[in-house]
C-alpha positions as CSV (number, residue, x, y, z in Angstrom):
1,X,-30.4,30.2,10.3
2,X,-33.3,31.5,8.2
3,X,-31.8,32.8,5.3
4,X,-30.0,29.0,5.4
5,X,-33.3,27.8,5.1
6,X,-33.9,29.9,2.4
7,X,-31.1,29.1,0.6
8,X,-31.3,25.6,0.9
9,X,-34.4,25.3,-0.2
10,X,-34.0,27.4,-3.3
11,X,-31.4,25.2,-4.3
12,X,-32.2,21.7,-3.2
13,X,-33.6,20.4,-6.8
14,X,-30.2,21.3,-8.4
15,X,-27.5,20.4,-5.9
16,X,-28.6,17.7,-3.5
17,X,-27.4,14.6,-3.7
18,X,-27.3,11.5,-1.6
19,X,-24.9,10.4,0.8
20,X,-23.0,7.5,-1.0
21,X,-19.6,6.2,-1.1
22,X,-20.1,5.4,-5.4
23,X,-21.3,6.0,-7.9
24,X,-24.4,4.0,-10.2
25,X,-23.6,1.1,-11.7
26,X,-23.6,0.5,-15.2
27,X,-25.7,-2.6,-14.4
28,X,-28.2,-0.6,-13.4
29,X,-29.5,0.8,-17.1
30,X,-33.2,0.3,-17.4
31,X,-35.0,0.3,-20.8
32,X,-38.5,1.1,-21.5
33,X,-38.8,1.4,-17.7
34,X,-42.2,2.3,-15.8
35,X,-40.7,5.3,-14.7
36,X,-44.3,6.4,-12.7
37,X,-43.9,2.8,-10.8
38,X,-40.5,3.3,-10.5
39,X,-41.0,6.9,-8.8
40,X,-43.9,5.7,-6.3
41,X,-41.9,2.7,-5.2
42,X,-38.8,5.4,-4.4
43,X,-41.5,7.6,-2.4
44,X,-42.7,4.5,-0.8
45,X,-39.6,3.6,0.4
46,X,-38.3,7.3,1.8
47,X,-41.4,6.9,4.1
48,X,-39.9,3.7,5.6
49,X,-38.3,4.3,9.2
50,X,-34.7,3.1,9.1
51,X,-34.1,-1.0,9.0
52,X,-38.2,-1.2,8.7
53,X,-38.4,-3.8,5.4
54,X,-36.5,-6.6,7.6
55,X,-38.3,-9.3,9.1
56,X,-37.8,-11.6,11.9
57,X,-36.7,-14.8,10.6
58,X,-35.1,-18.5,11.7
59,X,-31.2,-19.5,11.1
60,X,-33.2,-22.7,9.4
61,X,-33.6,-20.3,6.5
62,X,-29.7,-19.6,6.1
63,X,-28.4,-22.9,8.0
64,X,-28.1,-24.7,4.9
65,X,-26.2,-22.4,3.0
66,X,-24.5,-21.1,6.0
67,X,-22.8,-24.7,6.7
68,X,-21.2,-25.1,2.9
69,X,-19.8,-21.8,3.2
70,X,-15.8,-20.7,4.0
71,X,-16.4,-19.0,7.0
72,X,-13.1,-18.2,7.8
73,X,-12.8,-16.0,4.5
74,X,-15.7,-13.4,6.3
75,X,-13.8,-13.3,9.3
76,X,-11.0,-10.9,8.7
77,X,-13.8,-8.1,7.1
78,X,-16.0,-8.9,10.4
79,X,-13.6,-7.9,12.6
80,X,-12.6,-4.8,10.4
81,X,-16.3,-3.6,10.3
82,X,-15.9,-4.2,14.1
83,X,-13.0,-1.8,14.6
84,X,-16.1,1.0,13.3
85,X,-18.8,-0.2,14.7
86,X,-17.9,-1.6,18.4
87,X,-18.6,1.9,19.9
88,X,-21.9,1.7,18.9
89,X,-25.3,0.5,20.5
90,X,-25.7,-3.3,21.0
91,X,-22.5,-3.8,18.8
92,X,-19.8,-3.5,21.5
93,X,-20.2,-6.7,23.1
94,X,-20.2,-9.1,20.0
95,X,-17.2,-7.2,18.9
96,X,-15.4,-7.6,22.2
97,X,-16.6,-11.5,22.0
98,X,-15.1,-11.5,18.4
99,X,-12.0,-10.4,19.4
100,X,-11.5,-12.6,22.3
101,X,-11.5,-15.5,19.7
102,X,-7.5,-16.8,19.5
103,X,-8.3,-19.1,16.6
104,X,-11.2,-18.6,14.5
105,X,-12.2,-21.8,12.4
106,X,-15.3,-23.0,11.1
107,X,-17.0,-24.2,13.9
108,X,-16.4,-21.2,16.8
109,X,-17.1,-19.1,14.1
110,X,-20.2,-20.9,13.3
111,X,-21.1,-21.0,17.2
112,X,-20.7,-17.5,17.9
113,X,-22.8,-16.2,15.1
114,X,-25.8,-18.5,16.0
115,X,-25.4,-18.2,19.8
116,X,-24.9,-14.5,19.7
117,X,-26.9,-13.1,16.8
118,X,-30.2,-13.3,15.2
119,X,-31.5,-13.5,11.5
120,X,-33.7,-11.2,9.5
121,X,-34.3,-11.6,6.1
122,X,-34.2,-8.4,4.0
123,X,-37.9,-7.1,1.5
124,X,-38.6,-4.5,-0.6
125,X,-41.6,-2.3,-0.2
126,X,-44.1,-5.0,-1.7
127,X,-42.7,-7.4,0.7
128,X,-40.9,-9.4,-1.7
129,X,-37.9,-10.9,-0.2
130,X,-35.9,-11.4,-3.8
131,X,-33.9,-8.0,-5.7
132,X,-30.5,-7.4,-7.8
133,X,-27.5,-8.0,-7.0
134,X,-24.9,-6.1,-8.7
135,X,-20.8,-5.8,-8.6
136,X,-17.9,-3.6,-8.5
137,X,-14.5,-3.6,-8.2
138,X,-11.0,-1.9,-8.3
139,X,-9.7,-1.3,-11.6
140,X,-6.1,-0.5,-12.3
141,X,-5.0,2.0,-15.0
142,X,-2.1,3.5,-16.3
143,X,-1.3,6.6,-15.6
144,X,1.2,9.3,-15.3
145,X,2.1,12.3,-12.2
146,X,2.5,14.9,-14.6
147,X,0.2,15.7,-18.0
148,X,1.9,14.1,-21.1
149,X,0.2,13.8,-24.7
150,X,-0.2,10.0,-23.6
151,X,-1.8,10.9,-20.6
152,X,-3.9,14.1,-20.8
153,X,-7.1,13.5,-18.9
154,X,-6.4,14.8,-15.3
155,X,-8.1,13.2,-12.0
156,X,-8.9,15.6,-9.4
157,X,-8.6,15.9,-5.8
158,X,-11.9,18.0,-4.1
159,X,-11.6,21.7,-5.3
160,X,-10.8,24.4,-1.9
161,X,-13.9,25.7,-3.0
162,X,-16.1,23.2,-3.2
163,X,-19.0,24.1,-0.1
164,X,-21.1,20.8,1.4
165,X,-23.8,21.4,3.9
166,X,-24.8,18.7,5.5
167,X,-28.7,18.8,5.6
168,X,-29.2,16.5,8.8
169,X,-27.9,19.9,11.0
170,X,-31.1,21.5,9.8
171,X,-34.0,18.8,9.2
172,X,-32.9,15.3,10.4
173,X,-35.0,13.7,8.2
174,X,-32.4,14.5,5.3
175,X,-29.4,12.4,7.0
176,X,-28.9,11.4,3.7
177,X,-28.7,13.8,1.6
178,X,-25.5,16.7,1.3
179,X,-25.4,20.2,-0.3
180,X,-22.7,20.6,-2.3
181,X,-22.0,24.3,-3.9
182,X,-19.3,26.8,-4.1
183,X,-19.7,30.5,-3.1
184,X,-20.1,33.8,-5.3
185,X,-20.0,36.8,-3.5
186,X,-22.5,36.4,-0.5
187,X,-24.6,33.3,-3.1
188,X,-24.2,29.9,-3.1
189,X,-24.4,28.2,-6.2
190,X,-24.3,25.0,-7.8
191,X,-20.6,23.9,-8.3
192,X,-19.1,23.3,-11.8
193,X,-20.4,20.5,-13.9
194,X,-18.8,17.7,-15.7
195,X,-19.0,19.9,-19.4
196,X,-17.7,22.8,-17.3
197,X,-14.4,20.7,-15.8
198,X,-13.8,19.5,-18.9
199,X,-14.4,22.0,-20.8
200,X,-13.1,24.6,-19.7
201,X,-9.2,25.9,-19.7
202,X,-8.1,23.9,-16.7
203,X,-10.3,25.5,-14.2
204,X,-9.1,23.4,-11.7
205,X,-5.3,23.3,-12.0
206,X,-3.5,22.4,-9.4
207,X,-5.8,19.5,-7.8
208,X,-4.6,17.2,-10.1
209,X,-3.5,13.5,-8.5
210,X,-2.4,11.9,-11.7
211,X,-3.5,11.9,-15.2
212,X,-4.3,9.1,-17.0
213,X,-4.9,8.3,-20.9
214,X,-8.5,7.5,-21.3
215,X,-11.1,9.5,-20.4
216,X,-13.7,6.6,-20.8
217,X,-11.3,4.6,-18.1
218,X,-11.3,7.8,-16.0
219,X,-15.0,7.5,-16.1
220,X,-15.5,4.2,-15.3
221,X,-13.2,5.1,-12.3
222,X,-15.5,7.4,-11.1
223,X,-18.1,5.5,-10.8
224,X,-16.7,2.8,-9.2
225,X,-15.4,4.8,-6.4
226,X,-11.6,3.8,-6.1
227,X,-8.0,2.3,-8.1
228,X,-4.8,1.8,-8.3
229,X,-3.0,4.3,-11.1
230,X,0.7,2.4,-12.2
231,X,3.2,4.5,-13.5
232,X,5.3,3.8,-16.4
233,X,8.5,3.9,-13.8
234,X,6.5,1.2,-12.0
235,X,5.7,3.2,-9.2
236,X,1.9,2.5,-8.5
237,X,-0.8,5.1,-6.0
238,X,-4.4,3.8,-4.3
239,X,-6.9,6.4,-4.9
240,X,-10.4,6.5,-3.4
241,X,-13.4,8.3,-3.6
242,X,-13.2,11.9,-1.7
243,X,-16.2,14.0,-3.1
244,X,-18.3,14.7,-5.3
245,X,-19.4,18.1,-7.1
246,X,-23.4,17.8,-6.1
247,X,-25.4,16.8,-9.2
248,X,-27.2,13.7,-9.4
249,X,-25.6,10.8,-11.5
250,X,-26.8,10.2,-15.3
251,X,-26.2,6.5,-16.8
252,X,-24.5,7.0,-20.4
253,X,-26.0,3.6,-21.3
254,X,-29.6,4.9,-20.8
255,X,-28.4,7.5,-22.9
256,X,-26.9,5.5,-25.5
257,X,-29.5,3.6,-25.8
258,X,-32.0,6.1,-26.1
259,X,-30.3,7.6,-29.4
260,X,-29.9,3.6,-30.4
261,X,-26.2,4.1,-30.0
262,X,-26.4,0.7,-28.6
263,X,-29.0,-1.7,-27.6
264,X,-29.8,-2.9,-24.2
265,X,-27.7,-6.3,-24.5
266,X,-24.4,-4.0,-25.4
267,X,-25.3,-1.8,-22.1
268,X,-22.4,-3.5,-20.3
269,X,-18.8,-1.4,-19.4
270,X,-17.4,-3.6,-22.1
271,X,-20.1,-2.5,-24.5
272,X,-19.9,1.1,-23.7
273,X,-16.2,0.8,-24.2
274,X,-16.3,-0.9,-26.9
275,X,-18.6,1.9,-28.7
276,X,-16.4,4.5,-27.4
277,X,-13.7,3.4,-29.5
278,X,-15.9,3.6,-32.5
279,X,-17.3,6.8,-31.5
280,X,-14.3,9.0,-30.3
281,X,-16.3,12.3,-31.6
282,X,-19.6,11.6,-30.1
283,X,-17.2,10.6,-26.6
284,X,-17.5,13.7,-24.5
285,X,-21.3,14.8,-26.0
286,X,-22.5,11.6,-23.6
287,X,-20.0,11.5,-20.6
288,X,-21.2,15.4,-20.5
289,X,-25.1,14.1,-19.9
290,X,-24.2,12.9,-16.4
291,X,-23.0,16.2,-15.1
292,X,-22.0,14.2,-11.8
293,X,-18.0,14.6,-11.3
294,X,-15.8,12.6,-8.4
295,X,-13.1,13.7,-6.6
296,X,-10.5,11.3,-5.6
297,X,-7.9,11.0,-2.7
298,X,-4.5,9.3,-2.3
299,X,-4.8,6.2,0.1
300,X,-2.1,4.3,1.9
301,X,-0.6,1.9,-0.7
302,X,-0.6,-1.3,1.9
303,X,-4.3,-1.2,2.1
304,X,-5.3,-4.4,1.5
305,X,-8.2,-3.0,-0.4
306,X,-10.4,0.5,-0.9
307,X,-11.5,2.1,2.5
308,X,-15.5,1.8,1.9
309,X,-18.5,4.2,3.5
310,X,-17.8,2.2,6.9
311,X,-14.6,4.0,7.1
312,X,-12.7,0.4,6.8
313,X,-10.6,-1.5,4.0
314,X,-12.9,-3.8,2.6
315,X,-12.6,-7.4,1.6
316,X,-12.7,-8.9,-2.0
317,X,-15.5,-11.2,-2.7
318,X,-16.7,-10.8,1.4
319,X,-17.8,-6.9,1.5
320,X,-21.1,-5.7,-0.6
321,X,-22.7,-1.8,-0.7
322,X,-25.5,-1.6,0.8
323,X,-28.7,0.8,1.6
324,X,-27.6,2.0,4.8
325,X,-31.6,2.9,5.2
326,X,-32.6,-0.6,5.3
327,X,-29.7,-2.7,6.7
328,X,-27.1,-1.5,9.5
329,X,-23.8,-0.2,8.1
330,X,-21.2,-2.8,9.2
331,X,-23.5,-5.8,10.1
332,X,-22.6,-8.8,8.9
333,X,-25.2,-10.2,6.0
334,X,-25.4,-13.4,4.6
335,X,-26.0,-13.4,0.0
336,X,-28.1,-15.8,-1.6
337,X,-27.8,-15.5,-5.4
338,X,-25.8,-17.0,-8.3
339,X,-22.1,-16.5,-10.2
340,X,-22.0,-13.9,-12.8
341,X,-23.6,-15.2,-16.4
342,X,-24.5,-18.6,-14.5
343,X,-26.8,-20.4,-12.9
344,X,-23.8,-21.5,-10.5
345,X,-25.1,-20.8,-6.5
346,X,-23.3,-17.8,-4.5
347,X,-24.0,-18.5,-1.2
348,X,-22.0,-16.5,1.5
349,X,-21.3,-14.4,4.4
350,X,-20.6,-10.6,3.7
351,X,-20.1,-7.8,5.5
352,X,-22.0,-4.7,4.8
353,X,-19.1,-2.2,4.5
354,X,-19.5,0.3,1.4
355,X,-22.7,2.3,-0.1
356,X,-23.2,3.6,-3.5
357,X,-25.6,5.5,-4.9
358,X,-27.3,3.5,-7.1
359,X,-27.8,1.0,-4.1
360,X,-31.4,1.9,-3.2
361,X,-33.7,-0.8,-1.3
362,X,-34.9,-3.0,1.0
363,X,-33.1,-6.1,-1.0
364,X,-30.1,-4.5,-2.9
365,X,-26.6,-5.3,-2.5
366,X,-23.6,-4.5,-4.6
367,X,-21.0,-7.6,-4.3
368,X,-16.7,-6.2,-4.3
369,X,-15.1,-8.6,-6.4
370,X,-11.4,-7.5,-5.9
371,X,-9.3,-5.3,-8.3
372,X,-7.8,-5.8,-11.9
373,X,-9.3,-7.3,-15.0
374,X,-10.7,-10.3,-14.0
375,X,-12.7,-8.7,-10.8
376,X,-13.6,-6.2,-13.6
377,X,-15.1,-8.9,-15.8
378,X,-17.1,-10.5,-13.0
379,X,-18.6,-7.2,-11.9
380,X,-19.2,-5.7,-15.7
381,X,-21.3,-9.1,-16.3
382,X,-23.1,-9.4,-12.4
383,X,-26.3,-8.8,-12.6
384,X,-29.1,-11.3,-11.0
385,X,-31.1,-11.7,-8.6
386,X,-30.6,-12.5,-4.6
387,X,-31.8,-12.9,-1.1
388,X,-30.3,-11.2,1.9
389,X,-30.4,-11.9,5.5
390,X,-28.7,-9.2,8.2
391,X,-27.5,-11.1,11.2
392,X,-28.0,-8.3,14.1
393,X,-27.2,-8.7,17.7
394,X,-29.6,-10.1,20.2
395,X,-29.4,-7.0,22.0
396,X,-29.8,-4.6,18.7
397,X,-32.9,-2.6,19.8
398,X,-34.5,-1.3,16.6
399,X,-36.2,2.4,16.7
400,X,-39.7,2.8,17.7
401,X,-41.0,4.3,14.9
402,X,-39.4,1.2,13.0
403,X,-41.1,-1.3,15.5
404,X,-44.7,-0.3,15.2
405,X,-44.0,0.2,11.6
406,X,-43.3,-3.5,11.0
407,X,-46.1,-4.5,13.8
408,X,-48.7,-2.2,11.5
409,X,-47.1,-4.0,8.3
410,X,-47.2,-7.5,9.8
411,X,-50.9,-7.0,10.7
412,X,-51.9,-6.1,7.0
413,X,-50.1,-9.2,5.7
414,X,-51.3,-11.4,7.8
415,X,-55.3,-9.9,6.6
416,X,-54.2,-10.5,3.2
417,X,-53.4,-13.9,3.6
């Protein structure tokens, strides 16, 4: 166990990553950022006991919103989070009463949330109750099963040798956060990079799932976690994400627009496309800067969707990625913001089902939109700002560090009034 310790601690700053079912979003480029700020807040919030930055609230704050909403649509990804969750503490009996419901409609639906649940609205460490909302979806590309000169740019299955050590079985406080490494002799050391997968001879031949004929498109896929690949003989395969190789992710549009490649209004996947098309020889200098590579696996083709971090399918335009730190994995939430590009109002009930990591704080949600191009377009341009509520359980008991950390935190804002 000690040299463990030793060896995780010597290489902790290169390989250890967080716990997340995607990647970052290319939404998420910030320019001329107060990166000190920006590191404090981060610190701030690691010190936060789990579900600490939600506070007690009313179903007044959500009732109006809550009554012009489709229930019905939530439904089916409530009960799928269910199916994960109804083992757990102060979730089984909800699910039980969820399932006991013949025909779902508006109003039981509507009943059986208010009568069995209770509201807290989501902040961030300055106790702010507004942050971004993001998207992401499923894209679709073409591809092939075997490497052709139309489709050369292979996408991997997770390497026999690729090593992840789970950091919670030695200090608890890292739940989330994974080792990930491959062995030399009796050393472990940090596993190949993106320059070195792609750079190489084929170093990993023979993980290959299917090849496909961009390697922008391939990228893109990457980071958002999951697709469908359709062969030319019209045969089609769901992949989703599997592992990843251990370094943390690097946007290319920071990147880009750090050397003025682009400026921060062409920072969108369209915009980054679009100047990889221009730029085919400068291409694999800047997808090499984020050394972070994915690894996929084959998924059952009748999936109704991507299997996100709960374990379950999730649900166009009723699942969003979450910070599993700040609100419970599976609960049902309810989203406050606006369309993409439009001052349109968004107001629904979700289901927390998917993590990425890019999806960091207190108010931060990441909205599924569906697969194929026009999901893709509403996700590349989604970028405004929200509320979020979690609807909990009556009977969800949070932890006690968590209670007298929001009793402390409720006393200081109420002196500050």
């Amino acid at each position: 166990m000690r040299s463990l310790l030793i060896l995780i601690l010597t290489f902790f700053l290169v390989s250890c990553t967080n716990v997340g079912h995607k990647g970052e979003r290319t939404s998420d480029i910030k320019s001329n950022c107060d990166c000190a700020k920006i590191k404090s807040e981060k610190e701030e919030l690691i010190k936060v006991p789990d579900y600490g930055l939600l506070k007690k609230s009313d179903w007044s704050a959500i009732e109006p919103y809550f009554e012009n909403d489709n229930l019905i649509f939530a439904w089916t990804a409530w009960l799928r989070s269910c199916s994960a969750i109804k083992e757990k503490n102060a979730w089984g009996k909800v699910c039980d009463i969820a399932d006991d419901i013949q025909e779902p409609n508006q109003e039981t639906i509507k009943t059986y949330f208010k009568k069995y649940f209770n509201v807290y609205a989501a902040s961030n460490i300055d106790g702010s109750e507004t942050g971004m909302i993001t998207g992401y979806y499923q894209p679709i590309l073409k591809g092939s099963k075997v490497k052709t000169p139309h489709y050369p740019i292979p996408l991997y299955t997770p390497p026999k040798d690729l090593i992840t050590v789970d950091l919670s079985e030695v200090y608890p406080d890292l739940k989330s956060k994974r080792l990930r490494g491959k062995l030399v002799g009796n050393k472990l050391i940090p596993y190949l990079s993106r320059a070195e997968i792609d750079g190489q001879e084929s170093p990993l031949a023979g993980n290959e799932i299917a090849w496909v004929e961009d390697p922008v498109e391939a990228f893109f896929l990457e980071i958002q976690g999951s697709g469908i690949i359709h062969f030319d003989n019209g045969d089609e395969i769901q992949i989703g994400y599997a592992d990843q190789n251990g370094y943390p992710f690097k946007a290319i549009g920071s990147a880009l627009i750090q050397k003025k490649e682009i400026t921060m209004s062409e920072a969108s996947m369209e915009g980054i496309k679009n100047w990889a098309k221009r730029n085919v020889k400068k291409l694999r200098e800047f997808l090499n800067l984020n050394s972070s590579y994915v690894f996929f696996r084959k998924l059952p083709n009748d999936l109704p969707g991507p299997i996100g971090a709960l374990g379950v399918s999730i649900e166009a335009e009723r699942s969003v990625a979450i910070d599993p730190k700040f609100i419970p994995l599976g609960a049902p939430i309810f989203l406050s913001t606006t369309q993409p590009n439009s001052n349109d109002s968004l107001d629904r009930l979700m289901v927390a089902q998917d993590t990425g990591g890019a999806i960091r704080g207190g108010v931060r949600a990441d909205f599924y939109w569906g697969r194929g191009d026009d999901a893709g377009s509403k996700a590349g341009s989604m970028k405004q700002q929200g509320k979020v509520w979690a609807l909990l359980p009556k009977e969800f008991q949070f932890p006690t560090d968590t209670q007298e950390f929001v009793l402390k935190r409720s006393k200081i804002e109420e002196a500050s009034k």
